[in-house]
C-alpha positions in Angstrom: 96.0 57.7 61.0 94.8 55.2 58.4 92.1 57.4 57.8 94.3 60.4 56.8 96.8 57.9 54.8 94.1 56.9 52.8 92.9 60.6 52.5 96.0 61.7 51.1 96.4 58.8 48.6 93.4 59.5 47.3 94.0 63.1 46.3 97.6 62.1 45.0 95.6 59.3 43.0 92.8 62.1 41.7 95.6 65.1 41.3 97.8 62.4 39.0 94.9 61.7 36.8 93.7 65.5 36.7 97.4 65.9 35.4 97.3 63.4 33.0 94.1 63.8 31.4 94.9 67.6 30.8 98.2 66.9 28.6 96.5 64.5 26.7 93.7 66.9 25.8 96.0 69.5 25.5 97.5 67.7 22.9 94.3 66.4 21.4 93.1 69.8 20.9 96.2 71.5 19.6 96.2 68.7 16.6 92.5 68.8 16.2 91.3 65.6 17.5 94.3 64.0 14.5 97.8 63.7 16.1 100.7 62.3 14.4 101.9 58.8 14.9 105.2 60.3 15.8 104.4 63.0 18.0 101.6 61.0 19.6 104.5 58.3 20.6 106.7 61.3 21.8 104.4 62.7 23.8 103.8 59.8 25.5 107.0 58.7 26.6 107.0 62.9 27.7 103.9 62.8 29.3 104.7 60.8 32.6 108.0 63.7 33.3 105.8 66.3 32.9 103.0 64.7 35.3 105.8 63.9 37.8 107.5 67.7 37.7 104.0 69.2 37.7 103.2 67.0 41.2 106.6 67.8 42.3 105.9 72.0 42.0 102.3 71.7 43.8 104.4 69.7 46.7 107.1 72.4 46.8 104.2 75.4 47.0 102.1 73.0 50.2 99.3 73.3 47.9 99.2 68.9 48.3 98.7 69.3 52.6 95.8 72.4 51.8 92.5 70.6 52.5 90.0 70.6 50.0 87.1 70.7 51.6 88.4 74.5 52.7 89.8 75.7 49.5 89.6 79.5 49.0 91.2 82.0 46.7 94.6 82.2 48.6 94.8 78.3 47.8 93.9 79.0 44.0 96.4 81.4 43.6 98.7 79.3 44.7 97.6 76.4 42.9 98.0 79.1 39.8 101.6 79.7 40.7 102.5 76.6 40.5 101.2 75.9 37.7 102.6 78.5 35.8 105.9 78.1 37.2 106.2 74.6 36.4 104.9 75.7 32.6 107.7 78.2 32.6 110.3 75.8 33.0 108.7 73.2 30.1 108.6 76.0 27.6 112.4 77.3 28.8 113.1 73.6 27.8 111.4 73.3 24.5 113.5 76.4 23.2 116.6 74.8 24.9 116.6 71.3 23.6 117.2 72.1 19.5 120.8 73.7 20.8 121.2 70.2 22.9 120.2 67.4 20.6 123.5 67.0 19.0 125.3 66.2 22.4 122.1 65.1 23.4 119.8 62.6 21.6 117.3 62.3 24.3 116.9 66.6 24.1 114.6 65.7 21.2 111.7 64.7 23.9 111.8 68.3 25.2 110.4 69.5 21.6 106.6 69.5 22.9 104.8 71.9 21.2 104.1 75.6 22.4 100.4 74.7 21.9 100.4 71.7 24.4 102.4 73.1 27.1 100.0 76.2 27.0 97.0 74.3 26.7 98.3 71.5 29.4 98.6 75.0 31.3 95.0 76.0 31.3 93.7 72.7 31.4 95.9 71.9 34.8 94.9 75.0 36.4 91.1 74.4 35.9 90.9 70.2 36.4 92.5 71.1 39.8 90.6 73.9 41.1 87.8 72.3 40.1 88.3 68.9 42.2 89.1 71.2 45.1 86.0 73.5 44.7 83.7 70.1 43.9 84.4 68.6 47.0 84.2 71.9 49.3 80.5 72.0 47.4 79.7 68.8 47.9 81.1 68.6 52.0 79.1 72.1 52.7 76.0 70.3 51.0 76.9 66.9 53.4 77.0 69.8 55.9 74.3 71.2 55.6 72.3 68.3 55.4 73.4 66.5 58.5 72.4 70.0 60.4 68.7 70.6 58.7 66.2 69.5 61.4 62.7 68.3 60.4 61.0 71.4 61.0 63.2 74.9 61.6 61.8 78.3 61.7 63.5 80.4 60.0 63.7 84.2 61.2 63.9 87.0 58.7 66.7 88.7 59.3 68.8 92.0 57.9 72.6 91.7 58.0 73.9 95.1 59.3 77.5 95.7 57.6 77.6 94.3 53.8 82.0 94.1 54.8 84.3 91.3 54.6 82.5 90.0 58.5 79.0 90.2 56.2 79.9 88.0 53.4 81.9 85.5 55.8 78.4 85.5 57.8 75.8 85.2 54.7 78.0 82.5 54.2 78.0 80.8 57.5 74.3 80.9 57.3 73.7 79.4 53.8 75.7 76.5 55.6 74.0 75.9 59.0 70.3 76.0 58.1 69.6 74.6 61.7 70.4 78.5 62.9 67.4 79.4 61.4 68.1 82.5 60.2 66.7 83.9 56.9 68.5 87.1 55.3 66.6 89.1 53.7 68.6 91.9 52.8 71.8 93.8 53.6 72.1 97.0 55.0 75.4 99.2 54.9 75.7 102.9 54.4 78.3 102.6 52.3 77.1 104.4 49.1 79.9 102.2 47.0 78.0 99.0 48.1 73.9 100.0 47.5 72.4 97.3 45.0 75.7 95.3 45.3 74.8 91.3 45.8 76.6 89.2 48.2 76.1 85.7 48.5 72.6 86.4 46.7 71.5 89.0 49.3 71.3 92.2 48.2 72.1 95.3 49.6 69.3 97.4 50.0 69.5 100.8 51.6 71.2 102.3 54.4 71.2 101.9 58.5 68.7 104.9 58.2 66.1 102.9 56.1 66.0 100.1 58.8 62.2 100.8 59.5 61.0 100.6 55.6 63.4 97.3 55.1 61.7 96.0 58.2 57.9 96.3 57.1 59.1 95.4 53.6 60.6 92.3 54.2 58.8 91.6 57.5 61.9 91.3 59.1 62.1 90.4 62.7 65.5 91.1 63.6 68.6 92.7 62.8 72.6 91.0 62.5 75.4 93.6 63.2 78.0 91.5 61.3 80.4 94.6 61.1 83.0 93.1 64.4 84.7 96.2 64.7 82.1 99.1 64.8 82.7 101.6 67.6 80.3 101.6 70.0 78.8 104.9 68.7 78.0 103.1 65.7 76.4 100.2 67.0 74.5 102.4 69.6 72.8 104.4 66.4 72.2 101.1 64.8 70.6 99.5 68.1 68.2 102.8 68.7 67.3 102.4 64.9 66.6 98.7 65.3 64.3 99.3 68.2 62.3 102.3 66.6 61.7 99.1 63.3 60.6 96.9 66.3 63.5 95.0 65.6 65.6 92.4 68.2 69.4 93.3 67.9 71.8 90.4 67.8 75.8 90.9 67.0 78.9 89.1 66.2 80.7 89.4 69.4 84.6 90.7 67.7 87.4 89.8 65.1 88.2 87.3 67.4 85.4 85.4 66.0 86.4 85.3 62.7 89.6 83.5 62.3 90.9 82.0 59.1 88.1 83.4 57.1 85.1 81.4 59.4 83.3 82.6 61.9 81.6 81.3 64.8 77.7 81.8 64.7 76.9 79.9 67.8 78.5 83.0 69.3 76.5 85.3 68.0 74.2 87.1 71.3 71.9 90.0 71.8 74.2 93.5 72.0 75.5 94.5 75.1 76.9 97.3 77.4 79.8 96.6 76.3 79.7 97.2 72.4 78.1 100.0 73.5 81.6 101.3 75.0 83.5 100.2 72.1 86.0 102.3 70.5 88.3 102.1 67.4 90.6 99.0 67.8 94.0 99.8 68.9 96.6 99.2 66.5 100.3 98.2 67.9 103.2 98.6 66.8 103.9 94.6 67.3 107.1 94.7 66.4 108.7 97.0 69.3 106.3 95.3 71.7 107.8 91.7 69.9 111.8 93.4 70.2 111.2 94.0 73.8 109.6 90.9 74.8 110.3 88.1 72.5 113.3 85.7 74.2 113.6 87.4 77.5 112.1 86.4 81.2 109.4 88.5 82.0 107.7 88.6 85.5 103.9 89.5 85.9 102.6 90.6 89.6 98.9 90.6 90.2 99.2 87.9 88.0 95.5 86.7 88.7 93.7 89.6 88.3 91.9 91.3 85.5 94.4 93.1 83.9 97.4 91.1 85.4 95.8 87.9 84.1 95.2 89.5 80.4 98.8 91.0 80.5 99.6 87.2 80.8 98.4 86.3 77.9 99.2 88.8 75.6 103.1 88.5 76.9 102.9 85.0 76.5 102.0 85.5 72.8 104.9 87.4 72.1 107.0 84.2 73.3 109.6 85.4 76.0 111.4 82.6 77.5 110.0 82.5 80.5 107.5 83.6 82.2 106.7 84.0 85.7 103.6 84.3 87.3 103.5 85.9 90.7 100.1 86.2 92.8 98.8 85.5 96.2 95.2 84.6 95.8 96.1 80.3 94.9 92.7 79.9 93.6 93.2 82.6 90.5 96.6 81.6 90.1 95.6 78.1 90.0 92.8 79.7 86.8 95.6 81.6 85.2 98.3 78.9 85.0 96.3 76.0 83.5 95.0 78.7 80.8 98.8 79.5 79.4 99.8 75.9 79.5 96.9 74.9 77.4 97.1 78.0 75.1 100.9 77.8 75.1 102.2 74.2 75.7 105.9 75.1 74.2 106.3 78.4 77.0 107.7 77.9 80.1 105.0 79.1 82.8 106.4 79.1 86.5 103.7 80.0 89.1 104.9 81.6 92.1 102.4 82.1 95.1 103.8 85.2 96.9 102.7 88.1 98.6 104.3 91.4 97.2 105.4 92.5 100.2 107.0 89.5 101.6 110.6 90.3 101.2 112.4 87.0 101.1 109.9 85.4 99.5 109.6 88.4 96.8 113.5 88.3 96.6 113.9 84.0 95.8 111.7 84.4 93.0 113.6 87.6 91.5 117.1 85.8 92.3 115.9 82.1 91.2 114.1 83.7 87.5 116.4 86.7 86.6 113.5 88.5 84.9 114.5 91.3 82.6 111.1 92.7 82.2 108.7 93.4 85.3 104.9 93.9 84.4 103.5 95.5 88.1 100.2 95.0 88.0 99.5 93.8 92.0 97.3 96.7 94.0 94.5 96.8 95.9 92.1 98.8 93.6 88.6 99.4 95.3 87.9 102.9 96.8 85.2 102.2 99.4 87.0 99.1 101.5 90.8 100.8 101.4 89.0 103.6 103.0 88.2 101.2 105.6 91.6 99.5 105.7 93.9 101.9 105.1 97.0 99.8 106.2 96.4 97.3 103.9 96.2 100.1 100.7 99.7 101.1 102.3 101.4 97.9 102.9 100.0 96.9 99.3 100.1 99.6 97.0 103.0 101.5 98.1 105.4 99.5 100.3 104.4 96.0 98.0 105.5 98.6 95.0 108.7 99.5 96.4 109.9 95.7 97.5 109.1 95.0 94.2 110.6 98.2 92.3 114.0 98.1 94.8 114.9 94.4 93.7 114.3 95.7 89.7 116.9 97.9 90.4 119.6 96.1 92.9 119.3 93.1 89.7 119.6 95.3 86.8 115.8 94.3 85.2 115.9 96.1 81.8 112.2 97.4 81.8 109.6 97.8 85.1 106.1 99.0 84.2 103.6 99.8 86.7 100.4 99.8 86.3 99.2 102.8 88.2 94.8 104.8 87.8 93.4 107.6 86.9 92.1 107.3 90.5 95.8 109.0 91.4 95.5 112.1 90.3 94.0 114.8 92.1 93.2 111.4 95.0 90.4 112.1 97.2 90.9 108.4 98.9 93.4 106.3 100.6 93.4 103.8 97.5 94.1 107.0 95.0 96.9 108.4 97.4 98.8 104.7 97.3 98.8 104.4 93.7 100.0 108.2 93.5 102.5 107.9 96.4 103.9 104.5 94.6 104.0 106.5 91.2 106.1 108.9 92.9 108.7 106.3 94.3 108.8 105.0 90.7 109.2 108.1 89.3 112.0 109.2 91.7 113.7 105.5 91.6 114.5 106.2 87.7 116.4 109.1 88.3 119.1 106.9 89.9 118.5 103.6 88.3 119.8 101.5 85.0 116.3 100.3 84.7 113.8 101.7 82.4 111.1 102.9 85.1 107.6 103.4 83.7 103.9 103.9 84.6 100.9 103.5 82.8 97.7 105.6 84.0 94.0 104.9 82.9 90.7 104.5 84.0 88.0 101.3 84.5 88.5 98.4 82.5 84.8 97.1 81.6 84.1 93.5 83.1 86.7 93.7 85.9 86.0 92.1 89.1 83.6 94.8 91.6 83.2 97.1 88.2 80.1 98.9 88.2 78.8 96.7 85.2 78.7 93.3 87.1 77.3 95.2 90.1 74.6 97.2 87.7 73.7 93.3 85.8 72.9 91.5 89.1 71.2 94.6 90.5 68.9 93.9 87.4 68.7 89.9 88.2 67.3 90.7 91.1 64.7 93.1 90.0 66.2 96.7 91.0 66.7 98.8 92.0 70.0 99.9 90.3 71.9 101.9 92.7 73.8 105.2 91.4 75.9 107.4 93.9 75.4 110.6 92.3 73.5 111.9 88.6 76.5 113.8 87.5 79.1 110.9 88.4 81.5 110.0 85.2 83.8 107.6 84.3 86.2 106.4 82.1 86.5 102.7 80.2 88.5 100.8 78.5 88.4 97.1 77.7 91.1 94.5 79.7 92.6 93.5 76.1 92.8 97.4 75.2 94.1 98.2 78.5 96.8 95.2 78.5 98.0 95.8 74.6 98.7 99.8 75.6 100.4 98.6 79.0 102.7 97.0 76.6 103.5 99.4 74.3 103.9 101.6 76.5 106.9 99.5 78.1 108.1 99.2 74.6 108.3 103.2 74.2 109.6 103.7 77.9 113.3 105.4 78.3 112.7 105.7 81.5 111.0 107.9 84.3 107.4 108.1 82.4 104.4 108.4 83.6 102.4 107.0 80.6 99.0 108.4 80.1 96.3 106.2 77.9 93.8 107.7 75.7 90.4 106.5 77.5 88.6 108.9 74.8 85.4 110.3 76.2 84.0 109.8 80.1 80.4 108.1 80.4 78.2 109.5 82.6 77.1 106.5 85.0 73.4 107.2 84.6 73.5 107.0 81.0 75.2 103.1 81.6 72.6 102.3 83.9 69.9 103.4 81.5 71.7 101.8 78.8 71.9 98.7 80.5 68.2 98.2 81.9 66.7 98.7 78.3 69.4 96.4 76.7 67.2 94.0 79.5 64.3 94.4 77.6 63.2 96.5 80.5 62.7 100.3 80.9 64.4 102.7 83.3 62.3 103.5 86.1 59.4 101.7 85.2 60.2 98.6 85.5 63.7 98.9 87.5 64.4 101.8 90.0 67.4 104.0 89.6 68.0 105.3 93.3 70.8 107.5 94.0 72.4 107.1 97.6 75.1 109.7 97.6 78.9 109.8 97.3 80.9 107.2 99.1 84.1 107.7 101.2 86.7 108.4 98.9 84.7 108.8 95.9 85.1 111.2 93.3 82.7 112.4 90.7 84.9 112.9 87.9 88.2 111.2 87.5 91.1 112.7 85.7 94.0 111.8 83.5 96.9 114.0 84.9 97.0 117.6 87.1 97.4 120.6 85.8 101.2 120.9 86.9 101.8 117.5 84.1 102.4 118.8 81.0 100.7 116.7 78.4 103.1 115.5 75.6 102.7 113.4 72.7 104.2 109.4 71.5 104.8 108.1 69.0 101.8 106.1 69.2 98.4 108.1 69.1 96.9 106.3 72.4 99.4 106.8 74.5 100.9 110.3 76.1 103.6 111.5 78.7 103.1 113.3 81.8 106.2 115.7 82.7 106.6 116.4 86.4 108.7 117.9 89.0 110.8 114.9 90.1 110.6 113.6 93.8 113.3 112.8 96.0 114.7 109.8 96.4 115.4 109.7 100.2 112.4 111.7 101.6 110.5 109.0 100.2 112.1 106.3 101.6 111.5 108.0 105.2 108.5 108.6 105.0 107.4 105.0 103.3 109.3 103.5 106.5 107.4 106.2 108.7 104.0 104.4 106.7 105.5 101.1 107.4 105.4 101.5 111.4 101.7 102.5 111.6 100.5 100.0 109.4 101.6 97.7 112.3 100.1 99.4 114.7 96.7 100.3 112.2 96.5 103.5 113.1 94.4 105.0 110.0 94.1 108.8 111.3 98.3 108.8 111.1 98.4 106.7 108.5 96.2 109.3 106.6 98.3 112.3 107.8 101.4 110.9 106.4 100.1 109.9 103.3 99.2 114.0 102.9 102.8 114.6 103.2 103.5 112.1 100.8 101.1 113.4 98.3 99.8 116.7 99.3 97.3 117.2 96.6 95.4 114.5 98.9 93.2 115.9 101.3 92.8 112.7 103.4 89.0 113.4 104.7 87.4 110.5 102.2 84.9 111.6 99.5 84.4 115.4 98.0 81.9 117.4 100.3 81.5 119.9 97.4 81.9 118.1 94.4 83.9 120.1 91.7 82.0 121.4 88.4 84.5 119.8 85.8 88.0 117.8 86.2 90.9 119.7 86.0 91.9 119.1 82.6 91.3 116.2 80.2 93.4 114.3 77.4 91.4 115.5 74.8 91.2 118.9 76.1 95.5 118.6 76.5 95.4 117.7 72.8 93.7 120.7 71.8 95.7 122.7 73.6 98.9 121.5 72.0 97.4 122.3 68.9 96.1 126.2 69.1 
């Protein structure tokens, strides 16, 4: 505390003087180094009223609680305004106080000279700036010191991306010598930018040219700076790199760079993941902020990848409560201390509950009064619901209508579900739950106040039991990688993508939706295995094996975005599309779930199967594909085209 009192009187001591010394030689200037007794003695008794009023304006702009060890151009301009503002008033006074001397003998101070108050002007604008940008020199050279070890290597480098995550990174660098990193040169195949400098590196050819920049400046590795390349992008640039001999490293997002710095002991080698990147999804933040902002949201699955994400971005948009609802204690336990560190002012209730415990399920509905309902609880992998069929049914479809019945009987505004691509067309038991809870959504809206929804994708990389995790410690442990089938595909999506189009979504929803999210192209799970062995350092069936074993129960080769009979229609928002469907009915439904609800107690998977046909007939209920299909039925992309021939 002392430390920052003295901090700040130190500045106001250094600001005061800057003040000072630039009317005086404003006014030494504008009467040539000779002012008049007279004047000189007016000025004078001015000077201290100006000094004051000019302090007063930087207070009133914050420019006084900026730190100056951070200044940047936002800060000057500011510094600028207030400058000029303050000047604006002085000369709107010197052409005011002739009229006022007569009724006012002291107006005769206010006759400063144009001259003075223009020069005071200039003079002001550059003494502080110049204090500010002194000390941010002099702490980055403290800096930079205190980090320079004895001896550091430092490794030519080329920065990949010559953009605004380029210059804050050649910066970084020329501060932390202890990353030991040398840039040589930037690359960028922007035509605009060639023989540009930045930070004194200069930009020297094009992503093509990597090799010849290489052996020219002995380079031994490569900087993607550019944080939002799509992962076509930093796939050409990675091949490129490794044809120049070149290690890859990258800055891992925009995340990193936050308040114009960015993180370099983040940087890492490239991974599957940027690979898989696609263009960043842009909200519209303020529907998702109308919807959410002030209101008690509820969040099932709370724990789990997307559940847990969905958390996070809800608690962002401030509702005023929120409630977390999960089963598994340990991941709640994860999920809850995570929001009450990131958001100490939110109101975070954790609620251990199973889904389909009804009085349990019911308390927390009656006790919070949520208006929004985020369902993202389900069992999600293929090969073990095949196994335990009961529990796909009692979670996935009878946890989905506990939960969707008590958003109706208690008016909640919105209920989203978040439902998979794994539902259309189902070949397993965990496909036909999500499909046959879709469908009691679906046909719940008809007859409900609440706005039902459901949101339909693919894989979300880095979730837990995705193929990537499984593929990275099949590596660890020295192969082989296992694949079930060469032509298998699927779709990804990130968890933060996935979660920030759940939301809009429930934003856009009227009710009765089935939401269907862009997941752009499918990746053919070879080509990811591949992909990820040589990001090892290791190649493909050389050093690690890629055996197939053959489809699983339940498996599909292909998964698709919506059937045939679902018209494909367009939202406002570019990512996201409607599925139109024949509407189910209510009652059957409810039947047959209680029909589903009498064999799971007795675990009786043949019937349990048979009535899930009924359910969903488009399920064939025999587990994985005996003759796997040529192509899916019909993709998003292919839906789009459609529309528009």
């Amino acid at each position: 505390m002392m430390g920052r009192l003295k901090t700040r009187t130190s500045q106001f001591m250094i600001d005061i003087s800057v003040l000072m010394l630039a009317f005086f030689l404003a006014m030494l200037v504008r009467f040539d180094w000779a002012v008049p007794r007279v004047m000189f003695r007016q000025l004078m008794i001015v000077l201290p009223y100006v000094v004051l009023l000019q302090y007063a304006f930087l207070s009133g702009f914050g420019i006084t609680r900026f730190s100056w060890r951070y200044i940047s151009l936002r800060d000057t301009v500011r510094i600028f305004t207030a400058i000029a503002s303050v000047t604006t008033l002085l000369v709107a006074l010197r052409f005011l106080s002739p009229l006022l001397v007569d009724r006012f003998p002291l107006a005769r101070y206010g006759i400063v000279p144009l001259g003075v108050l223009l020069g005071d002007f200039v003079l002001s604008f550059i003494g502080l700036t110049g204090v500010r940008a002194l000390r941010r020199i002099l702490g980055e050279r403290l800096a930079s010191n205190q980090h320079r070890p004895e001896q550091s290597p430092h490794v030519p480098t080329l920065l990949v991306g010559a953009g605004q995550g380029g210059v804050l990174i050649a910066q970084e660098i020329a501060r932390r010598p202890d990353l030991g990193i040398l840039p040589v040169a930037f690359v960028d195949d922007d035509p605009v930018k060639q023989g540009a400098v930045i930070q004194g590196i200069k930009v020297q050819g094009t992503t093509k040219e990597l090799l010849r920049l290489a052996q020219r400046h002995g380079a031994e590795q490569a900087l993607i700076t550019t944080s939002n390349a799509p992962g076509s992008a930093i796939r050409r640039i990675t091949e490129s790199c490794k044809e120049a001999g070149l290690a890859v490293k990258i800055v891992p997002g925009a995340y990193e760079i936050v308040g114009g710095r960015v993180n370099l002991s983040r940087i890492r080698e490239v991974a599957i993941e940027d690979l898989l990147r696609r263009e960043q999804v842009k909200l519209d933040t303020e529907s998702v902020a109308d919807v959410v902002r002030g209101q008690p949201v509820v969040v099932t699955g709370a724990g789990g990848s997307i559940g847990s994400e969905l958390c996070r971005q809800v608690a962002a948009y401030r509702p005023s409560r929120l409630v977390l609802v999960e089963r598994a204690e340990n991941n709640m336990f994860e999920i809850h201390c995570e929001l009450r560190g990131r958001f100490p002012d939110l109101e975070v209730v954790p609620c251990v509950a199973d889904i389909t415990d009804v009085p349990r399920i019911t308390q927390v509905f009656r006790d919070h009064r949520p208006m929004i309902v985020f369902h993202a609880a389900a069992h999600k992998h293929v090969p073990m619901m095949e196994w335990n069929p009961a529990e796909a049914v009692k979670n996935n479809v009878l946890g989905t209508q506990v939960v969707a019945d008590l958003a109706d009987s208690l008016a909640v505004e919105r209920f989203v579900m978040v439902s998979t691509d794994k539902a259309v067309n189902p070949t397993s038991v965990m496909g036909a739950t999500k499909r046959a809870a879709e469908l009691y959504v679906q046909a719940l809206s008809l007859r409900s106040a609440t706005h039902f929804s459901t949101v339909r994708f693919g894989n979300v990389l880095g979730s837990t039991g995705s193929v990537i995790p499984i593929f990275r410690q099949q590596i660890r442990n020295g192969g082989p990688i296992t694949v079930t089938h060469p032509d298998m595909t699927r779709y990804f999506m990130t968890i933060p993508e996935a979660a920030q189009l759940i939301m809009q979504a429930g934003a856009l929803s009227q009710g009765g939706e089935t939401f269907i999210l862009d997941m752009g192209q499918p990746v053919r799970i070879i080509d990811l295995a591949h992909d990820l062995i040589r990001l090892s350092g290791l190649e493909p069936d050389k050093d690690i094996e890629v055996r197939f074993t053959g489809v699983r129960p339940g498996e599909k080769l292909f998964e698709e975005l919506s059937t045939m009979s679902e018209g494909i229609e367009r939202t406002t928002h570019p990512k996201i599309f409607t599925g139109t469907y024949e509407s189910p009915h209510l009652p059957a439904l409810r039947a047959q779930f209680e029909t589903l609800a009498g064999l799971c107690k007795t675990a009786n998977p043949d019937a349990i199967r048979r009535i899930l046909t009924e359910v969903v007939p488009e399920y064939g209920g025999d587990g994985a594909e005996s003759e796997p299909p040529s192509r899916p039925s019909r993709t998003i992309r292919e839906s789009k085209s459609m529309e528009g021939a």
